[in-house]
C-alpha positions in Angstrom: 113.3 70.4 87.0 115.7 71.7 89.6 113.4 73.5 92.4 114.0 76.8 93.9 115.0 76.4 97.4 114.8 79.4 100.3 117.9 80.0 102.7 116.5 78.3 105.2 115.8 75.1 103.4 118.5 73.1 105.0 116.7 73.7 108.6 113.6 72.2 106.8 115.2 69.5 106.5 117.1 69.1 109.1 113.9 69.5 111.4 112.2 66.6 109.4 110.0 68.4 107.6 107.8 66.9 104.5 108.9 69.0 101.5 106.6 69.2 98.9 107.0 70.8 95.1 105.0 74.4 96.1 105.0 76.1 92.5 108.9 75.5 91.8 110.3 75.6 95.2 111.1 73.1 97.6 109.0 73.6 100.4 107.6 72.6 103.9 104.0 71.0 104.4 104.5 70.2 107.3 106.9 69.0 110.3 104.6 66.2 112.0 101.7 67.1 112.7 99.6 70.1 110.7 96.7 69.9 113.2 99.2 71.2 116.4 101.3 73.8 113.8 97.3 75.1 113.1 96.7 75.2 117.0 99.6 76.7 117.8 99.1 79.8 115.3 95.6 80.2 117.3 96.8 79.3 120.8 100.5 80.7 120.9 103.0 81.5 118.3 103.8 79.9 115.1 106.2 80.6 112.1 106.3 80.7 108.3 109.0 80.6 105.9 107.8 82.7 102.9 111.4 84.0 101.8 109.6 82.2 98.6 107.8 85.2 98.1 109.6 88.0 96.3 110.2 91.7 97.6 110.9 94.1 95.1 111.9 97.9 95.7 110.5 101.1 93.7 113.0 103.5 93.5 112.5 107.0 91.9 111.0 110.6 91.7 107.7 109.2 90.3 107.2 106.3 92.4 103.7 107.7 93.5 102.1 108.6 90.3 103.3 105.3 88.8 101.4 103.3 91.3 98.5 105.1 91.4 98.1 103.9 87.5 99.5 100.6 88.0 97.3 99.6 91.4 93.2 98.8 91.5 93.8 100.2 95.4 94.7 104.1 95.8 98.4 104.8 97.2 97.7 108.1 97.8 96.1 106.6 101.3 100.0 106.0 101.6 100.6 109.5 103.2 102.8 108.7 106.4 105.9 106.8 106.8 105.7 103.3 107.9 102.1 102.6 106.2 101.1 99.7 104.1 98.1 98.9 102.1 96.9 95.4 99.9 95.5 96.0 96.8 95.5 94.0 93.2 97.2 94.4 90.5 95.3 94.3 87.4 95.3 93.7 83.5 93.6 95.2 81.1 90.4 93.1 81.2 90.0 93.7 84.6 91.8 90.1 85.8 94.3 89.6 88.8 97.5 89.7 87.7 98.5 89.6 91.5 97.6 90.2 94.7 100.1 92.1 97.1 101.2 94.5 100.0 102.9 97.6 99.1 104.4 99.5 101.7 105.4 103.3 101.9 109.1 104.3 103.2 110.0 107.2 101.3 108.5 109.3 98.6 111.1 108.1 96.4 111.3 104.3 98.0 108.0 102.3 97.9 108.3 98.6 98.5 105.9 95.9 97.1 106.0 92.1 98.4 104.6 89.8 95.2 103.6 85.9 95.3 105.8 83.4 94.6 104.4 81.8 91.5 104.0 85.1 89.8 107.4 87.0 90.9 108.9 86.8 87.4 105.4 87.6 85.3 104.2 90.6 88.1 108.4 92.4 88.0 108.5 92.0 83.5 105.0 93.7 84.3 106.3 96.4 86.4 109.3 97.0 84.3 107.1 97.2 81.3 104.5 99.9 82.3 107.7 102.1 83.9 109.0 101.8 80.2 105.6 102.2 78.9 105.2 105.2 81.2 108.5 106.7 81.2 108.4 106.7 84.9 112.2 106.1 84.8 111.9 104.0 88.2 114.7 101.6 89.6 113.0 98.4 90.1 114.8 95.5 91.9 113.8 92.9 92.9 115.5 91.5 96.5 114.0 87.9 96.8 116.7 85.7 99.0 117.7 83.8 95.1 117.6 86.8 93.7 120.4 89.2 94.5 123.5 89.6 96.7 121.3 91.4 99.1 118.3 89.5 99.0 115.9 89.5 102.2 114.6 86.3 103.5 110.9 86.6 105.3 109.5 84.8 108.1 105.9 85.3 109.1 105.3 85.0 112.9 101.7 84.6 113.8 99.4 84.1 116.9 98.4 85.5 120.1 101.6 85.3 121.7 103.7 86.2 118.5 104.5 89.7 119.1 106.1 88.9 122.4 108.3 86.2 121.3 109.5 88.1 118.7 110.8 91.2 121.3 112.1 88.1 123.0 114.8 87.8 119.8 114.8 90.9 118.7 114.4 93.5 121.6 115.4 96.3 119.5 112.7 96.4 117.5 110.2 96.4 120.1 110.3 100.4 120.9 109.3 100.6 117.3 106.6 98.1 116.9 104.7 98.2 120.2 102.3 100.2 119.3 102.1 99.6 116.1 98.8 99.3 114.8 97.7 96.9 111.7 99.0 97.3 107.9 102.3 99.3 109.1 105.7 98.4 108.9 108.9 99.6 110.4 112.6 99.5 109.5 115.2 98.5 113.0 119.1 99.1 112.1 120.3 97.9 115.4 119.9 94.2 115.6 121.8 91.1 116.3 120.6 90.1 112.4 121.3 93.2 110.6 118.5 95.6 109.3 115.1 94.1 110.1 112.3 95.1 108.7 108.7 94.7 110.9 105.8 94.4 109.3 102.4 93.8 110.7 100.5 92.7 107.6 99.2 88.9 108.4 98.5 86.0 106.7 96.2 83.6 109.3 93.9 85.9 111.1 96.1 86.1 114.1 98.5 89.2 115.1 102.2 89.2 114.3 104.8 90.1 112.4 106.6 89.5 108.9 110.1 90.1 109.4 112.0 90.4 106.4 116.0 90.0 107.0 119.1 89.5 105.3 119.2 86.2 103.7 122.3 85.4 105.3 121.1 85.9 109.0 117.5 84.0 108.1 118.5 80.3 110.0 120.0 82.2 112.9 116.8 84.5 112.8 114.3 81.4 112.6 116.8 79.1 114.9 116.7 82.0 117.3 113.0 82.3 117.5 112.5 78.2 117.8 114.5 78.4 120.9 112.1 81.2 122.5 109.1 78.5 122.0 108.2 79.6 118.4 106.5 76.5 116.6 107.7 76.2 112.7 104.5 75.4 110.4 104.3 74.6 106.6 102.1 75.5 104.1 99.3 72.5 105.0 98.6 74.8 108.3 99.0 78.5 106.5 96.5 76.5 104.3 93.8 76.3 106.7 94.7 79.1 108.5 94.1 82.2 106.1 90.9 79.9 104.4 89.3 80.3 107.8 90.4 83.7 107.9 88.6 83.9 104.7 91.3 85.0 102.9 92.4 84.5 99.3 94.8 82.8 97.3 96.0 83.2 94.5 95.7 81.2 91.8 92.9 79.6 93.6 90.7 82.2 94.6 91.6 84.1 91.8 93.7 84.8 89.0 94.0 86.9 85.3 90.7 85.6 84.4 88.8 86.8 87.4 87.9 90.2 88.7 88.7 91.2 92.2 85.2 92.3 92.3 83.7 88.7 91.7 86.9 87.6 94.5 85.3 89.2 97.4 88.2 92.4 96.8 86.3 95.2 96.0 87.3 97.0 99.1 90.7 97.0 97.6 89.7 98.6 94.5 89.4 102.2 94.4 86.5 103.3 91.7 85.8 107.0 93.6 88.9 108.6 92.8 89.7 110.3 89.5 92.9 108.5 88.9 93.2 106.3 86.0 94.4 102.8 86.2 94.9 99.6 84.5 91.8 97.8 84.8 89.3 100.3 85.8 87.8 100.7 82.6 86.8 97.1 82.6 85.9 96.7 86.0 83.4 99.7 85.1 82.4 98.3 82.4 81.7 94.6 83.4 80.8 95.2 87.4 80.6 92.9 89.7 78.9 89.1 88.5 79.0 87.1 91.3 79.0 86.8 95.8 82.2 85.9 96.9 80.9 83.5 100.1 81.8 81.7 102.8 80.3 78.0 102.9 79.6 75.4 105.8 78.7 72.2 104.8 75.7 70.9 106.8 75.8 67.3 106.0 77.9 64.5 106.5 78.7 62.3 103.4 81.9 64.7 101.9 84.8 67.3 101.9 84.4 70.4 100.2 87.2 71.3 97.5 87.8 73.5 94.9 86.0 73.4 91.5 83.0 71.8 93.0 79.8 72.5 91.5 77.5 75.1 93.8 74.1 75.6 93.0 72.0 78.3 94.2 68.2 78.2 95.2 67.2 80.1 91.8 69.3 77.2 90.1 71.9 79.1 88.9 75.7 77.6 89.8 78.9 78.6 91.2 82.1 77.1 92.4 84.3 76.5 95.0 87.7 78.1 94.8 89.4 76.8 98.1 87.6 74.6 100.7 88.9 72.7 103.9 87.7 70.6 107.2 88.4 73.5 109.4 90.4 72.6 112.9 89.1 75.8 114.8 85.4 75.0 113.8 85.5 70.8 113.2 83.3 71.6 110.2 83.6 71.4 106.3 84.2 75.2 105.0 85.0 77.1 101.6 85.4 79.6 99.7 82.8 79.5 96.8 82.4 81.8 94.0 78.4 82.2 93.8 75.8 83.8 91.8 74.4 87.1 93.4 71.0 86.3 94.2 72.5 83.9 96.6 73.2 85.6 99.9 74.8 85.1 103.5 72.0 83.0 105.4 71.2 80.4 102.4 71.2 77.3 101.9 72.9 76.2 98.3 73.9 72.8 97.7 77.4 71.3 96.7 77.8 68.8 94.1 80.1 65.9 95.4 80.9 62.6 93.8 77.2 61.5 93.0 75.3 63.9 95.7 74.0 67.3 96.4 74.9 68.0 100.0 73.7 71.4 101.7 76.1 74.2 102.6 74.7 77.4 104.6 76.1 80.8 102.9 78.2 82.7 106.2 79.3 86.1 105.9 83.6 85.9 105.7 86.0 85.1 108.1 84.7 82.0 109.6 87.8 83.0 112.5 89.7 85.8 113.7 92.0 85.9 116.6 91.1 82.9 117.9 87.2 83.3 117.8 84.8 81.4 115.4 82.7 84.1 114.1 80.6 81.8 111.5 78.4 79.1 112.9 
C-alpha cells in the first residue's frame, strides 16, 4: 500500500526524521529525541504537522440547522464571528463517529477539521445526512491531497508559541493577540497567502493551528524552524495531549463507545430541544462508566491500553491510552472504569502476571506546564 504523504513530507525527511505508517500516511515519530520535542512543547515552542488531518468547508443557507442535527454539541453557542467549539459526532446508537472542531465564519460558511483516519467515513457521512436532509449544502473537503486548494496545518504549541509565531507572521498578530481560547481568525495579508489562526490546542499548552496553502506549508514550517521553533512527531503529541488528558480517537473512543462513557459529556448538549443524531440513545442508555485518570503506584510495569482495571467492588474496566509521563516521571492513563470507582481510589491494573495499584486522579494530569495530578 502506497501511503498518503503531507506537503511537508520531504522536510521530514530531509530533517532525519523516523517515519512511521500513522493510519495510511507517512509520518513523523520523531526527529531524535521524543523526550526534548515533549520538553520543548512545555518549556518553549514546538510544532506539529497535522496537514494529515482533513478540513472540510460547509457552505449554504442551512448550514446552521444542519449542524445542530448532525452534532451531540449545540452550534447555536456559535453566535459571533471567529468562534469555535469541539463536540462529537454521533451515530445512531449513540457511538463516536468522530471527534472534531467546528468553527463559525459566516452564517453560510461553517468549517469543520475531521481526523485523519476517519476523513473519508466522517465527509460520505456528511454528504449523506445533507441528502438525507435536503440541506442542499456545498461540502468540500480542502485536505492538502485533496484538492487544488487544499490547506496544509501546522500546530504550534508551548509557552513561547504565540510569540514565535508573530515572529513569521507579524500580520496576524493584530488579530490574534487578544484572542482568547477556541477562536479562530482569518489574515489575507501574509508572506504565505491567507492564513488562518486558530487557537484550538492539542497538548495542554497555548498556541496556534495555522492552516495555509499547501503550497506555502515548507516555507511556513522552514520559516518558523529558523525563529527557534522545535519540530515534534507524533511519539511527543502522544504524550503530550494523554497528560493533558485528552482523547484519541480510535483509542479513547470510537463508534462503539458513547462520549458519555469517554469523559465528553460536556460536549454533548442534552438541555436543548434540538434533535440530533444520537440523542435518543444517549438518553436512553446514559452514562455506564468514569472516564479516569490513573497513576500507577508501583514499580514492576507500564501502563497500556486494553489492560485489565479492576475496581474495589470488583467490577473491571480498561485502559484506553496510557504512557510513562516526562512532565510527571510516573506511569499514567487513561482508563475506562466502572462508576462506583471515583477520583481518590485505589484500583489495580492487571499486567503480565500482577495486579499493581493505580490511584484514580481527577483529568489533566498537566496543563501549561504545571502537574495538577499527584
Amino acid at each position: 500500500m502506497t501511503l498518503k504523504a503531507t506537503p511537508l513530507n520531504s522536510v521530514h525527511r530531509a530533517s532525519g526524521a523516523k517515519m512511521v505508517d500513522f493510519g495510511g500516511w507517512d509520518m513523523p515519530v520523531n526527529y531524535g529525541s521524543q523526550i526534548e520535542e515533549h520538553n520543548a512543547v512545555r518549556l518553549d515552542a514546538g510544532m506539529f504537522d497535522v496537514s494529515h488531518m482533513c478540513v472540510v468547508d460547509l457552505h449554504g443557507a442551512n448550514v446552521r440547522p444542519f449542524l445542530r442535527g448532525l452534532l451531540a454539541n449545540n452550534v447555536d453557542k456559535l453566535q459571533v464571528a471567529g468562534k469555535a467549539l469541539y463536540s462529537c459526532m454521533l451515530n445512531p446508537e449513540g457511538g463516536v463517529i468522530d471527534d472534531l472542531i467546528v468553527y463559525f465564519f459566516r452564517e453560510d460558511w461553517f468549517r469543520l477539521v475531521v481526523n485523519a483516519g476517519t476523513a473519508e467515513k466522517d465527509i460520505a457521512w456528511i454528504r449523506q445526512q445533507n441528502d438525507a436532509t435536503n440541506s442542499g449544502l456545498t461540502i468540500t473537503p480542502r485536505r492538502a491531497d485533496l484538492s487544488d486548494d487544499g490547506i496544509a496545518l501546522i500546530a504550534v504549541q508551548g509557552p513561547n508559541a504565540r510569540a514565535k509565531v508573530w515572529q513569521v507572521l507579524p500580520g496576524t498578530q493584530a488579530a490574534s493577540s487578544e484572542m482568547k481560547p477556541f477562536n479562530v481568525t482569518i489574515v489575507n495579508d501574509t508572506p504565505f497567502g491567507e492564513v488562518m489562526v486558530a487557537r484550538t490546542g492539542y497538548t495542554g499548552e497555548d498556541g496556534f493551528e495555522i492552516g495555509v496553502p499547501a503550497t506555502q506549508a515548507e516555507a511556513l514550517w522552514n520559516a518558523l524552524a529558523a525563529a527557534g521553533v522545535k519540530p515534534a512527531g507524533l511519539g511527543a503529541r502522544d504524550t503530550l495531549r494523554l497528560e493533558a488528558g485528552m482523547n484519541l480517537y480510535g483509542q479513547d473512543m470510537d463508534d462503539n463507545v458513547s462520549p458519555l462513557d469517554a469523559g465528553l459529556a460536556w460536549t454533548v448538549d442534552l438541555v436543548a430541544e434540538r434533535d440530533f443524531i444520537g440523542k435518543a440513545a444517549l438518553l436512553a442508555k446514559g452514562q455506564q462508566q468514569n472516564f479516569v485518570g490513573l497513576i500507577l503506584r508501583e514499580k514492576g510495569g507500564i501502563l497500556r491500553a486494553h489492560q485489565k482495571v479492576i475496581a474495589a467492588s470488583g467490577n473491571a474496566g480498561e485502559i484506553t491510552s496510557g504512557t510513562f509521563s516526562p512532565s510527571m516521571q510516573q506511569a499514567i492513563a487513561l482508563a475506562r472504569v466502572p462508576v462506583e470507582a471515583q477520583v481518590g481510589d485505589t484500583v489495580h491494573v492487571e499486567i503480565r502476571d500482577k495486579k499493581l495499584a493505580a490511584s484514580v486522579v481527577k483529568l489533566p494530569f498537566v496543563r501549561n506546564g504545571k502537574v495538577l495530578a499527584s
